[in-house]
C-alpha positions, 0 to 999 in steps of 0.5 A, spaced: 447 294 722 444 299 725 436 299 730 431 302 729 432 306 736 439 308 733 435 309 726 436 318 727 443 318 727 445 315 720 445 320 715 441 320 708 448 320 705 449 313 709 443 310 708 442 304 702 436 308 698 432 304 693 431 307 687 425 313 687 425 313 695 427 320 698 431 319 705 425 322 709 420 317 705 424 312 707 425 314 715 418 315 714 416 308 712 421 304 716 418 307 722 411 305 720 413 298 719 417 297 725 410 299 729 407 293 725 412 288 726 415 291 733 422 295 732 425 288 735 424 286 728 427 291 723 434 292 722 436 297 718 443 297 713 448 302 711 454 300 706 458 300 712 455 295 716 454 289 712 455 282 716 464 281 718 463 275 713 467 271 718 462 270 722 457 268 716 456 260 715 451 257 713 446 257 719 448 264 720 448 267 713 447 275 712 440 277 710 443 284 707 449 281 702 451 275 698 455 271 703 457 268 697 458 275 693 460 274 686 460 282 684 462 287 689 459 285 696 455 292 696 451 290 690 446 286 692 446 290 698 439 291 702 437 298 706 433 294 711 432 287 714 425 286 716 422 279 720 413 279 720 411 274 725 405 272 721 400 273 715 397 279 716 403 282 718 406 281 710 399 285 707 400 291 711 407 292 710 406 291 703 400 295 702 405 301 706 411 298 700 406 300 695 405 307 698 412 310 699 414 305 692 419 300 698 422 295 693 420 289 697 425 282 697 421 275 700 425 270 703 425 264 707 431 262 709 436 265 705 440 258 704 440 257 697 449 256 697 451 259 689 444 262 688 445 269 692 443 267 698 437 272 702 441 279 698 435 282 694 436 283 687 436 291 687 440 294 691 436 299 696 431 293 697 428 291 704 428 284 706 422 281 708 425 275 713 419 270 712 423 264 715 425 268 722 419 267 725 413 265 721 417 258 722 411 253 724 409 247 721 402 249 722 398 241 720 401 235 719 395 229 717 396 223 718 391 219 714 392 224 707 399 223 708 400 231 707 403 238 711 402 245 712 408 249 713 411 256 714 417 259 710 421 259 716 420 251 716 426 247 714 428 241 712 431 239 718 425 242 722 420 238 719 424 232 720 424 233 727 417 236 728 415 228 725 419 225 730 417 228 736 410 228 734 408 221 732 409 220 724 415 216 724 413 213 718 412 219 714 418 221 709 420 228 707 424 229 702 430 233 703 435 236 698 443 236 699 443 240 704 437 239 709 437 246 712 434 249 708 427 252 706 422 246 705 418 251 702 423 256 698 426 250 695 420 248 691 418 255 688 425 256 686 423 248 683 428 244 687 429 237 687 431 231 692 433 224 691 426 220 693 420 218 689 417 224 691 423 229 689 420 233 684 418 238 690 414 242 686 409 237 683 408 234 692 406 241 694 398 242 694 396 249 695 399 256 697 397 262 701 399 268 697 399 276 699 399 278 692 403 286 691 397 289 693 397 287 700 391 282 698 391 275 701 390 270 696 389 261 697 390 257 691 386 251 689 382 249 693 383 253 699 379 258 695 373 255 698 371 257 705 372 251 711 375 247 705 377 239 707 381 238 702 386 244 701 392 240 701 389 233 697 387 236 691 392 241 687 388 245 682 381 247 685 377 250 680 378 255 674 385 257 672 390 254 676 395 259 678 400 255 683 406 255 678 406 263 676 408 264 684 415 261 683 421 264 681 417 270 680 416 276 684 407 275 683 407 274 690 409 272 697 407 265 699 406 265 706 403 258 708 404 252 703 402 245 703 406 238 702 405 231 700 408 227 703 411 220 703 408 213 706 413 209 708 415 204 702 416 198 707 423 197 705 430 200 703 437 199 700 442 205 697 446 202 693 453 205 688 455 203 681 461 206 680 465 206 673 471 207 672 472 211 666 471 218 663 468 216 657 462 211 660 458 218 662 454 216 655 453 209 657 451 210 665 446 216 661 442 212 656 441 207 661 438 210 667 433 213 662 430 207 660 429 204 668 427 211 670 421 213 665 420 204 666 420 206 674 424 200 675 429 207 678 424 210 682 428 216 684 432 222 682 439 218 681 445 222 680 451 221 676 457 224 681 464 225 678 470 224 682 471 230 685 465 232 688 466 226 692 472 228 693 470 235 695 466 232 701 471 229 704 478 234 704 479 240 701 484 240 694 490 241 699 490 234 701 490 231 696 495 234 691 500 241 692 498 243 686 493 250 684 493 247 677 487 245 674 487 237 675 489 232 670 485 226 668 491 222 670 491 226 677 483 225 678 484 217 677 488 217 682 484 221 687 478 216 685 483 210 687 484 214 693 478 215 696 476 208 692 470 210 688 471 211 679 470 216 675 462 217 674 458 214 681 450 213 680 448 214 688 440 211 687 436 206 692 430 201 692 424 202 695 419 197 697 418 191 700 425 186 699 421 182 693 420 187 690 427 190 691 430 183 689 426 184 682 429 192 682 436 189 683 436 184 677 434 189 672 440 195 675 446 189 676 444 187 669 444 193 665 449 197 669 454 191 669 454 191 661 459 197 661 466 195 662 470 195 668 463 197 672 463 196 680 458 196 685 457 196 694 451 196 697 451 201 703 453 196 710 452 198 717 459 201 718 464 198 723 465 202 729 471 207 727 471 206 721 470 211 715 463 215 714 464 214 706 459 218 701 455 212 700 453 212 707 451 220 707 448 218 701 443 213 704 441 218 709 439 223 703 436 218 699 432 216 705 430 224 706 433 224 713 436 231 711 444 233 713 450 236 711 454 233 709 456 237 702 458 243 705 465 240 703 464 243 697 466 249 700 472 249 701 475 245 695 479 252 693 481 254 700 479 255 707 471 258 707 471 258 700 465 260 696 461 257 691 457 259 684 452 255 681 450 253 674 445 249 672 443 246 665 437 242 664 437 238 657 434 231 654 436 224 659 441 222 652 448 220 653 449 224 647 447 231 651 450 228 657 457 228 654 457 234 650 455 238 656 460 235 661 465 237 655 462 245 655 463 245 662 470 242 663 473 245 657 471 253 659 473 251 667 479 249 665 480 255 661 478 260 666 482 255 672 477 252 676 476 244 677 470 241 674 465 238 680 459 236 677 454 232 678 448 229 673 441 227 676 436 225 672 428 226 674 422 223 670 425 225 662 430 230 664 437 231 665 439 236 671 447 237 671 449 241 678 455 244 676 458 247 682 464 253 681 468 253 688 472 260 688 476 265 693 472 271 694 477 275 698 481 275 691 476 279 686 481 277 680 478 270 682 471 273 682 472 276 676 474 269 673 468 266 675 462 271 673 466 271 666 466 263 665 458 263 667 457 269 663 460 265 657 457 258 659 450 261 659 451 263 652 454 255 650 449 252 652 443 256 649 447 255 642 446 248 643 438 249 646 440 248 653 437 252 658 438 254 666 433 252 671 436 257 677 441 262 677 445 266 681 442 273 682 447 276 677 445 272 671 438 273 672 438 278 666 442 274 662 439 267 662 433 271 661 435 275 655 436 267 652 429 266 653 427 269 647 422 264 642 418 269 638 421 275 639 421 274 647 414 272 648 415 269 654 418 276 657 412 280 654 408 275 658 411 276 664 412 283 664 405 284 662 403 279 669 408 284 673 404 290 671 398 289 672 398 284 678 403 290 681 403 297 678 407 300 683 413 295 682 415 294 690 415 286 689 422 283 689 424 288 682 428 284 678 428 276 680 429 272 674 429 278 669 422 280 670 421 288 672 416 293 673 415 299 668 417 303 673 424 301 674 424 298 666 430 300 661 433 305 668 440 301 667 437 296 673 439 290 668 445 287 669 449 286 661 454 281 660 462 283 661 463 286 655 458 290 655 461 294 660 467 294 655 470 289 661 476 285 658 476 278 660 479 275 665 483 268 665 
């Protein structure tokens, strides 16, 4: 990385260009953003000044390059890392984007693991670092039980912020890891595991810097000194909050949250079962409770190793490198005393109502065979932390990070690749995705770790793809085993809700009912709310005219004419 007071003495050939931009426009431009945000706040990138990955974790992840890169580590590579301090900040340079054609790439903190972490689709692209310093929680109301926060606000930020400032009895609601954007993970529509996990559906109003520099507020913050901009969602007229997530319509600057009111009691409890084909049963019945509301969360159905993964890597508990057997997986579930299939939920509320919760769950969990269930218990002093303890603190939203284990499965610093399917809450689907993704798994060599976690009608399953990135067979291994998985699932009708960077184009090309009508819609927006195309080029498939059917799009492996890698 290089500063801007270092900035002359890289040459063109070494500078990372986005497309369409000259050297000299570029110099030019960079500088004209530095007088805005301070020369402190811009670094500029060349190919060989990318992040030591040693160094990157996840507090420290790079913002030029995917920590966690799949392709080559320069493929996904920024020219510049730029941090705005504040609103106005966002709208001059992206007025000045539009007038060197600067491709621009938001993001909040850049942790999402296995998606791509800050690393911009197109290469040549300026990060704009919103989390780095427009970081406030700018309001918390007490009585509406609502918040106002910055991209830069994490989960474990928030937390903090309300227990240092009197509003104890307010609960976020906290993903696995908790340091990530509150904001960035609800427009990348992120989920938690309390009643108010559907992060997106609890968000109340945005402030946005639409691709020409114009400031915009959503719902009812487009009225002047409104009261109620983060009471009521959808103001008056066309509600446009949804097309500013996943998208590249605009930068969210400020976004606003419900929150949740302490339900008056709480208890995490765990059924496990001890069978690989009980996963339909489990399925079926967490569907009724939850649409019944008896399930007042987003419980996850966890296999084996993903508990197993937060405790110790593969090493500890086996010598061999081979995809794990059934018979090998039983006996790491006997290990760490959990079954084949786990279902991590809670009770909320008052202990009467808990109690009738109760009997409802023990009566229909404990129709399946062999099926068991603990609550979580203080913890002795010096006994082991088990994963329903982590768990109860995730499913009270007291944000942590506990799952990072995950990472090092494979090996040492391991790298992680997500996958992630949505289908209906049915046994039937549940069983027939779990065996798509293991038998393609097993084919490619890696161990499934999976978890299911049902929301108000549907099924998410969170695959997680632990890998070795030193080894570029091993990458090759893992980006042609998505590839594949990609394309299974849309045959059965099932869809990917986010990605990695890298299957961005792909996952939108299965999107297709009524010959790509939806990309046509997009495409459309992006024209017209961007006609110059500065605007994030490339997230979740969608690019300007301008860069549009250049070679840009990423095509799967065999199109390159790329063999297969087993």
């Amino acid at each position: 990385m290089t500063s801007i007071k270092d900035f002359h003495t890289i040459s063109d050939d070494a500078l990372v260009l986005p497309p369409d931009v000259s050297g000299s426009d570029f110099r030019e431009a960079i500088r004209a953003i530095a007088s805005i945000v301070g020369d402190q706040n811009i670094v500029v990138h060349t190919t060989q000044s990318m992040k030591n990955d040693e160094e990157g974790h996840y507090f420290n992840l790079p913002k030029e390059h995917d920590l966690f890169y799949v392709l080559e580590k320069d493929v996904f590579l920024a020219s510049a890392v730029v941090s705005p301090g504040s609103v106005e900040d966002v709208s001059q340079i992206v007025k000045l984007a539009n007038k060197y054609l600067l491709p621009l790439w938001p993001t909040s903190l850049g942790r999402n693991l296995g998606y791509g972490g800050a690393a911009p689709r197109l290469r040549g692209s300026v990060v704009l670092d919103m989390g780095a310093r427009m970081n406030k929680v700018i309001d918390v109301n007490a009585r509406d039980r609502t918040c106002l926060v910055e991209p830069g606000v994490s989960y474990f930020a928030l937390y903090d912020y309300l227990q240092a400032n009197g509003f104890q009895d307010l609960w976020i609601d906290s993903p696995d890891l908790g340091g990530g954007s509150v904001m960035g993970n609800a427009l990348d529509r992120g989920a938690g595991y309390t009643p108010y996990g559907e992060h997106f559906s609890m968000h109340c109003g945005m402030e946005v810097v639409l691709p020409t520099g114009e400031i915009l507020r959503t719902g009812m913050g487009a009225l002047p000194d409104s009261n109620t901009w983060q009471t009521f969602q959808y103001g008056f007229g066309p509600y446009p909050d949804g097309l500013f997530t996943q998208s590249n319509f605009g930068i969210v600057t400020k976004m606003g949250f419900w929150l949740m009111p302490d339900p008056g009691g709480y208890e995490a409890y765990l059924f496990s079962f001890q069978h690989d084909s009980d996963l339909p049963a489990i399925v079926e019945i967490i569907r009724e409770l939850r649409i019944k509301m008896v399930i007042q969360n987003g419980p996850t159905i966890r296999n084996t190793l993903i508990d197993a993964a937060v405790y110790a890597p593969k090493s500890h508990y086996t010598a061999s490198k081979a995809v794990l057997t059934d018979s090998e997986i039983d006996a790491i579930a006997k290990d760490i005393g959990v079954g084949r299939w786990n279902v991590y939920g809670a009770m909320y509320g008052p202990k009467p109502m808990r109690e009738l919760q109760w009997q409802a769950l023990e009566a229909a969990f404990m129709q399946i065979p062999g099926a068991k269930y603990e609550f979580a218990k203080p913890r002795a002093e010096g006994a082991k932390q088990t994963v329903l303890h982590m768990r109860e603190e995730t499913l009270k939203g007291i944000p942590n990070t506990y799952e990072l284990g995950w990472l090092n499965w494979t090996c040492e610093r391991g790298s992680l690749l997500g996958f992630s399917p949505i289908s209906p809450a049915t046994g039937v689907d549940a069983n027939k995705q779990y065996q798509m993704v293991r038998k393609r798994f097993t084919e490619f060599g890696f161990d499934y770790i999976g978890t299911f976690v049902v929301g108000w009608r549907e099924l998410h399953h969170i695959v997680c793809l632990t890998f070795d990135k030193t080894k570029p067979a091993e990458r090759k291994r893992a980006h042609r085993c998505i590839e594949l998985l990609i394309d299974d699932a849309a045959k059965e009708g099932y869809g990917e809700y986010r990605t990695h960077l890298c299957f961005m184009d792909q996952i939108a090309s299965v999107y297709n009912w009524s010959n790509g009508a939806s990309m046509k819609f997009n495409e459309q927006l992006k024209d017209s709310l961007d006609p110059n195309g500065i605007l994030a080029p490339g997230k979740s498939g969608i690019w300007p005219a301008r860069l549009r059917g250049r070679g840009f799009e990423l095509k799967r492996s065999t199109e390159y004419g790329l063999a297969e890698t087993h």
